[in-house]
Every structure is written in structure tokens, then in C-alpha cells.
mmCIF file of the C-alpha atoms, coordinates in Angstrom:
data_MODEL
# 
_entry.id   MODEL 
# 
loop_
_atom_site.group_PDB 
_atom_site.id 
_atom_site.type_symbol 
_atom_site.label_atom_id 
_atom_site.label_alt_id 
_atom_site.label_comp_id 
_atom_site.label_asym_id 
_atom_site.label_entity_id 
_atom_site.label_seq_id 
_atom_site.pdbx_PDB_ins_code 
_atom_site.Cartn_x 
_atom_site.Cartn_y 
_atom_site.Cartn_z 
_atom_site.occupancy 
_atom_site.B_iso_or_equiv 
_atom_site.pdbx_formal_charge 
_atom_site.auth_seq_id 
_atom_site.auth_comp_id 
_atom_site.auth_asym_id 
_atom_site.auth_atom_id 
_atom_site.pdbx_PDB_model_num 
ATOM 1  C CA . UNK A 1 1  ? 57.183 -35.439 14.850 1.00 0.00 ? 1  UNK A CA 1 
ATOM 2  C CA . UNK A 1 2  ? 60.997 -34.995 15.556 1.00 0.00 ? 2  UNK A CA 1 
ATOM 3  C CA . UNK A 1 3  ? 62.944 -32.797 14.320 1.00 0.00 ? 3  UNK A CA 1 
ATOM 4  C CA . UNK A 1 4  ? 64.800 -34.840 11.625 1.00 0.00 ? 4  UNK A CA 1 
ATOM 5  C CA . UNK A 1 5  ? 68.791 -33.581 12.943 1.00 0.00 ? 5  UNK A CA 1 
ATOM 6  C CA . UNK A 1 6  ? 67.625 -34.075 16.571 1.00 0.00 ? 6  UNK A CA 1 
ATOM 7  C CA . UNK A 1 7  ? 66.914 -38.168 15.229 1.00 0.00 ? 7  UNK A CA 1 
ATOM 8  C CA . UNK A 1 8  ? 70.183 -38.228 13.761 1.00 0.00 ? 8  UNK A CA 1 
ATOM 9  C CA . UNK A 1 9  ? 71.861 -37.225 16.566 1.00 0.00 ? 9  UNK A CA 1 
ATOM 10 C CA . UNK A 1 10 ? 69.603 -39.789 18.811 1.00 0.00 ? 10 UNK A CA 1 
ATOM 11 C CA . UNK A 1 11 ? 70.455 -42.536 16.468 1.00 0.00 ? 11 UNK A CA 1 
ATOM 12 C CA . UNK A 1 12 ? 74.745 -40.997 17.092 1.00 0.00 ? 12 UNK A CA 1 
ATOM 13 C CA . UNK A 1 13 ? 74.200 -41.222 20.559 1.00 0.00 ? 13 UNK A CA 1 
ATOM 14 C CA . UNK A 1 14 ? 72.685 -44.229 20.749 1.00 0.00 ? 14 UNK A CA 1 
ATOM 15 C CA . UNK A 1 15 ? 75.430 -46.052 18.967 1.00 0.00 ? 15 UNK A CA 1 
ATOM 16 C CA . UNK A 1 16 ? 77.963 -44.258 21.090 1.00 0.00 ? 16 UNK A CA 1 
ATOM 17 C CA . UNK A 1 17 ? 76.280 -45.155 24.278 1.00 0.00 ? 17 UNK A CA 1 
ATOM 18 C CA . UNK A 1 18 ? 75.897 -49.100 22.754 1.00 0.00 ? 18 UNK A CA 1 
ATOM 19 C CA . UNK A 1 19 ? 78.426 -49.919 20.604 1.00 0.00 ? 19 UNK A CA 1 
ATOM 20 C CA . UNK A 1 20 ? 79.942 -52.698 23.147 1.00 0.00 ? 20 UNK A CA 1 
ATOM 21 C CA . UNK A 1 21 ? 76.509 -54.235 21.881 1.00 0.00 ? 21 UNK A CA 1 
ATOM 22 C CA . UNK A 1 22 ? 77.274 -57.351 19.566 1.00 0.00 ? 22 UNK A CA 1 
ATOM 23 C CA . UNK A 1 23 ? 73.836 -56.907 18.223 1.00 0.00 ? 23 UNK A CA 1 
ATOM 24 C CA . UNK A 1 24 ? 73.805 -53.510 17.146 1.00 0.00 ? 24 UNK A CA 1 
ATOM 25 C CA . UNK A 1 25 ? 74.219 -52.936 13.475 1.00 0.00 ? 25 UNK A CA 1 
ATOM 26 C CA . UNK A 1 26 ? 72.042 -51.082 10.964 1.00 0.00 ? 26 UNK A CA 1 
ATOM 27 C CA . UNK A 1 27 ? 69.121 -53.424 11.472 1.00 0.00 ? 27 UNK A CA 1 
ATOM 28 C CA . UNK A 1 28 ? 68.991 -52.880 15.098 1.00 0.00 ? 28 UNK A CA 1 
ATOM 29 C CA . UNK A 1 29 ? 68.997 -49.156 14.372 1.00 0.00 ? 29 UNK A CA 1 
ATOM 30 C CA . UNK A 1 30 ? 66.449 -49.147 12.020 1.00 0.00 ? 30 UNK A CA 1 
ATOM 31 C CA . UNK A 1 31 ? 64.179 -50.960 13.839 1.00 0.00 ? 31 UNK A CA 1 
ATOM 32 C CA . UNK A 1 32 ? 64.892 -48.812 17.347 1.00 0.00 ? 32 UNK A CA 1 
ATOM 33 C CA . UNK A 1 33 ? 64.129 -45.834 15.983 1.00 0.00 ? 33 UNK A CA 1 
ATOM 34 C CA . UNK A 1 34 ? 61.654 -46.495 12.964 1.00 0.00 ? 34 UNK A CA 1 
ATOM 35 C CA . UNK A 1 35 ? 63.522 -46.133 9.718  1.00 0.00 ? 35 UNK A CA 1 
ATOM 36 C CA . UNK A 1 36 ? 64.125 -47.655 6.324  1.00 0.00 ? 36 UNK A CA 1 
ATOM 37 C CA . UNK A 1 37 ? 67.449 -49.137 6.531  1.00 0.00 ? 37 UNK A CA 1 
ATOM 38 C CA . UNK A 1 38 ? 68.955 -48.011 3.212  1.00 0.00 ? 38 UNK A CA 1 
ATOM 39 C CA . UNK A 1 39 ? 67.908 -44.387 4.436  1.00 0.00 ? 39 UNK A CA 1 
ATOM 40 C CA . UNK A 1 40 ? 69.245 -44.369 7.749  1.00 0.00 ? 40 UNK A CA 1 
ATOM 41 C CA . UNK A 1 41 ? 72.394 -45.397 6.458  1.00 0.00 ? 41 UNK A CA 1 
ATOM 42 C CA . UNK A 1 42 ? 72.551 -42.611 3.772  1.00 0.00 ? 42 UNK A CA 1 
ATOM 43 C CA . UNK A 1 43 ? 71.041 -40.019 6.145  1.00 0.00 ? 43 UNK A CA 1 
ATOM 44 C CA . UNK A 1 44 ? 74.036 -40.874 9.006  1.00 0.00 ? 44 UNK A CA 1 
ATOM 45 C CA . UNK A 1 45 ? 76.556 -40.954 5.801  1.00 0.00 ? 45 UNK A CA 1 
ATOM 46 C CA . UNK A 1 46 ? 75.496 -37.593 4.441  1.00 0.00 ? 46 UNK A CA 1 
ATOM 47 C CA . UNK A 1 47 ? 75.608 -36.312 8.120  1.00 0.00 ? 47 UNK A CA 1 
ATOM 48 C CA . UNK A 1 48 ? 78.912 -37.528 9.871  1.00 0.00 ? 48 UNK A CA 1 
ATOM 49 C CA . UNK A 1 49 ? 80.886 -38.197 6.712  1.00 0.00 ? 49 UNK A CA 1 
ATOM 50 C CA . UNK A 1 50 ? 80.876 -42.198 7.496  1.00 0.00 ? 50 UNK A CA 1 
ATOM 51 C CA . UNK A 1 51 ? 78.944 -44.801 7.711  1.00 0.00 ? 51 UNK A CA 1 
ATOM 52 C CA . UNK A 1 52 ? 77.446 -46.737 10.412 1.00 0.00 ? 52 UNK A CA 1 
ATOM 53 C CA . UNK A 1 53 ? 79.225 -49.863 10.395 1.00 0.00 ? 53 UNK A CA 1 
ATOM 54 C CA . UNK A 1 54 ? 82.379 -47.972 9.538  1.00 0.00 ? 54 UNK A CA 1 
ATOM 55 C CA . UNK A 1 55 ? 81.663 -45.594 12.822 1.00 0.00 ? 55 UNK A CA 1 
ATOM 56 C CA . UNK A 1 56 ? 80.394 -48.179 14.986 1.00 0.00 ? 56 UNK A CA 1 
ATOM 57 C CA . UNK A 1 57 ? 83.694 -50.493 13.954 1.00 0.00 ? 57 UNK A CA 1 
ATOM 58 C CA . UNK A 1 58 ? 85.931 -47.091 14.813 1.00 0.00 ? 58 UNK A CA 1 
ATOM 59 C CA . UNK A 1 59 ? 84.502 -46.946 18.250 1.00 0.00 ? 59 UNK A CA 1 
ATOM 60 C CA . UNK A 1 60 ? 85.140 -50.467 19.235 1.00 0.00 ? 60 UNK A CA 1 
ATOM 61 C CA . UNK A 1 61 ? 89.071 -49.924 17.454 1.00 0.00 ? 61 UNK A CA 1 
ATOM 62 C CA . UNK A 1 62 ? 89.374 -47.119 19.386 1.00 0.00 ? 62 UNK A CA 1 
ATOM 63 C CA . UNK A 1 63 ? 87.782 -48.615 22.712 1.00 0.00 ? 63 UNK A CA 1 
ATOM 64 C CA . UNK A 1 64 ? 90.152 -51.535 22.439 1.00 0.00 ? 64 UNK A CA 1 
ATOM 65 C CA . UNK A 1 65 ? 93.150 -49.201 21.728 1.00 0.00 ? 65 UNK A CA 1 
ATOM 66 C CA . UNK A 1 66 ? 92.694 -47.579 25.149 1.00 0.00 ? 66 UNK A CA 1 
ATOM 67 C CA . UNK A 1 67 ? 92.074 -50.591 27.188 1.00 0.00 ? 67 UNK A CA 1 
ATOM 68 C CA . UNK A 1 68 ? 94.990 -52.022 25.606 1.00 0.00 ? 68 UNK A CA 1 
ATOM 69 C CA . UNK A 1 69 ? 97.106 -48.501 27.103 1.00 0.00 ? 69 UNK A CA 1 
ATOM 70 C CA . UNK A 1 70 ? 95.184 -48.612 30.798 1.00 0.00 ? 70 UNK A CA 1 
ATOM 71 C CA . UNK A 1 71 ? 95.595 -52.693 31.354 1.00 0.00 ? 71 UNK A CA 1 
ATOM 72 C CA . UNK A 1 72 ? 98.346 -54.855 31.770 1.00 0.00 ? 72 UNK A CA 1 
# 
């Protein structure tokens, strides 16, 4: 069995590694790593102070931000 705060961080990872993804979303998460989703999503609250949609959304802000900076 995993170590519950190694899973969390998989499941952090994950998104940050796949957020481009327009499929990725709490059901997606759920399903990739085997977990209810109403407890993933209060386990990743409780754990990085946000939600998922709410950090996956603040990636793609932020990943848009910079290529808006580095292209013309």
C-alpha cells in the first residue's frame, strides 16, 4: 500500500506534469490513481490549501502568462 502523502504528492505531480491536458479534471484523477472523487478532492484541499480545479486552472493562467512574456 502507498504511503497516503507519497499519493498526494503523485496525484500533485501528475497534474503538474499534465495540466496542458483538456481532459484532466477530478474524474480523470480519480480514476488514474484509484480514488473516490469527493475524497481526493478534500484530501488535495486539506493538503495544498486549494482545490484541484482551482490549482489545475492556476497552472494553465500562469502557463499562458509566460508564453504571453516569451512570444511575440
Amino acid at each position: 500500500l502507498i504511503n497516503f502523502d507519497k499519493k498526494i504528492v503523485m496525484i500533485k505531480n501528475y497534474i503538474d506534469e499534465n495540466f496542458c491536458d483538456p481532459n484532466i479534471g477530478l474524474n480523470l484523477l480519480s480514476e488514474h490513481f484509484s480514488m473516490n472523487n469527493s475524497y481526493l478532492s478534500k484530501v488535495f484541499k486539506k493538503s495544498f490549501g486549494v482545490g484541484v480545479l482551482e490549482y489545475i486552472n492556476k497552472l494553465r493562467i500562469e502557463k499562458s502568462k509566460q508564453m504571453l512574456i516569451d512570444t511575440n
